[in-house]
C-alpha positions in Angstrom: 84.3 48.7 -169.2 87.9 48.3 -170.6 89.6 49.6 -167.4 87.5 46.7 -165.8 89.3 44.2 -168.0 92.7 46.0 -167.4 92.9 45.3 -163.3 90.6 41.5 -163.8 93.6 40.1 -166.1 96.2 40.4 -163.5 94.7 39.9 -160.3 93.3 36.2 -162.3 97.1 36.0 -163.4 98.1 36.6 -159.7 95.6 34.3 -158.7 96.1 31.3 -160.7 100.0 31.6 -159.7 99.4 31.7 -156.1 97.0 28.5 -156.4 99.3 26.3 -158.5 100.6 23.5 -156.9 104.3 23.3 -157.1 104.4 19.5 -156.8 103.4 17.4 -159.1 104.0 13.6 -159.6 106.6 13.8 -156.9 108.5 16.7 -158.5 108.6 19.8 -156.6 109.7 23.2 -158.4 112.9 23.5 -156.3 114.2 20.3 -158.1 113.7 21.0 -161.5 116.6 24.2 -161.2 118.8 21.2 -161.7 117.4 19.1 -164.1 119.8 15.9 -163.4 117.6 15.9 -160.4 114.0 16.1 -161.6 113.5 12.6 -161.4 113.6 13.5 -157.3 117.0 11.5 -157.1 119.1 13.0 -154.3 122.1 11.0 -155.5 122.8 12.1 -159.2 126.2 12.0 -160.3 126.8 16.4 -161.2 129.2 18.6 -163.1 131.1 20.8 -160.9 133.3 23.7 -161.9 136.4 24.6 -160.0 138.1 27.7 -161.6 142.3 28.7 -160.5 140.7 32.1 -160.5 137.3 34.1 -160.7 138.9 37.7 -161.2 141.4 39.0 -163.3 143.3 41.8 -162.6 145.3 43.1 -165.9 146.8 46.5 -163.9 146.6 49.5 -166.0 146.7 49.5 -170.1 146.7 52.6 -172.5 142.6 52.7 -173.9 142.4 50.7 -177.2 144.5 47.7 -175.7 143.4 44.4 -175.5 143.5 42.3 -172.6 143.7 38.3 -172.5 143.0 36.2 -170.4 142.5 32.2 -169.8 140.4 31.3 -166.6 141.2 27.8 -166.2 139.5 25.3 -164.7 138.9 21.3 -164.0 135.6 19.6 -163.9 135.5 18.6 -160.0 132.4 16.3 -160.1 131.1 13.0 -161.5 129.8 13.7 -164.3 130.4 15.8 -168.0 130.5 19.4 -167.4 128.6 21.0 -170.6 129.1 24.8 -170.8 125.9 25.8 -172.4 126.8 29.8 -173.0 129.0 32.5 -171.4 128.0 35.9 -171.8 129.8 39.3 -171.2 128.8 42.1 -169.7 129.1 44.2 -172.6 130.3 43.9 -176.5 133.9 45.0 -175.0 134.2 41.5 -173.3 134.1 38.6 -175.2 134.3 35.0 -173.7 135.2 31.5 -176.0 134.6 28.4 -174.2 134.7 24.9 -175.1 132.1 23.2 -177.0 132.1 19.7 -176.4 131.6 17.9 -172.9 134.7 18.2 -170.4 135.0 14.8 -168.4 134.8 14.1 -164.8 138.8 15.4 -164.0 139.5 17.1 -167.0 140.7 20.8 -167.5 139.6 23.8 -169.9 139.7 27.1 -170.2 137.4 29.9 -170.9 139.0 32.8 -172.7 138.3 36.2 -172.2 139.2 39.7 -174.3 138.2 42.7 -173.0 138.7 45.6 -175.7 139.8 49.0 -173.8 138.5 51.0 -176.9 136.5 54.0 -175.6 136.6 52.5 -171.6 139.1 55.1 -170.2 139.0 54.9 -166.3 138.2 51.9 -163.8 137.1 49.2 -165.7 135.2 46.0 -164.3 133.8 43.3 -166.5 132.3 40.2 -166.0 131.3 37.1 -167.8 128.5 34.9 -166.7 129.1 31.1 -167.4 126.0 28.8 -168.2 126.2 25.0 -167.4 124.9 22.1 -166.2 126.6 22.8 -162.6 125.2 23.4 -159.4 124.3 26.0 -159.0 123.8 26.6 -163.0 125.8 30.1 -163.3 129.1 31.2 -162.5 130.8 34.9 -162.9 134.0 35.8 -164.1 136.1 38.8 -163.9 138.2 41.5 -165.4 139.5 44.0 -163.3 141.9 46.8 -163.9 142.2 50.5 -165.0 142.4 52.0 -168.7 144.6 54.9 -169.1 143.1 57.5 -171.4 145.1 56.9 -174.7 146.9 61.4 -175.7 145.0 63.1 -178.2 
């Protein structure tokens, strides 16, 4: 009787997905992945990011080096650009960003480390940006190779 339960809870899950309507007081799904335009305006003012660089490339450093680096960028749309989170790849690779709003025009930077410690060979790191952009995420990246440090 259990095993009966086991398959009729997922195939109801399945089924209740499949039947729900995706648009509802004029709102489809697809809108709401920018929520500036949930309302179903077409002509909100958005943040836009527009980056000098997306990758990095440091060369080669001896393992246990640090390598910095400042992506810069300029909000390129009409409206504040909010960075919400950046995330790195790994613990090696840590991203600080600004906090507050960046106006329509202005410029910032998102700082990157990448700690070589225990990473000999090719190394390529990334850092995901979160913000009120279109679309929502960006990448960043650190490219390069870490010399195994003599023993």
């Amino acid at each position: 009787m259990k095993s009966i339960y086991k398959l009729a809870i997922p195939a109801l899950a399945l089924v209740l997905a499949v039947a729900c309507d995706t648009k509802k007081d004029g709102v489809t799904t697809d809108m709401v992945t920018n929520s500036a335009s949930a309302d179903g305006k077409q002509d909100v003012p958005v943040a836009s990011m527009k980056f000098e660089l997306d990758t990095f490339q440091f060369g080669e450093v001896i393992e246990g080096e640090k390598v910095s680096h400042a992506f810069k960028f300029t909000n390129t749309g009409t409206n504040d650009l909010v960075i919400s989170n950046a995330k790195g790849s790994c613990g090696c690779t840590v991203p600080e960003w600004p906090k507050q709003p960046i106006a329509p025009g202005a410029s910032g930077s998102i700082d990157v480390v990448f700690d070589s410690e225990g990473k000999p060979g090719s190394a390529i790191k990334s850092v995901t940006v979160f913000s009120n952009t279109e679309p929502a995420t960006h990448k960043l990246f650190v490219v390069g190779f870490v010399k195994p440090k003599d023993k």
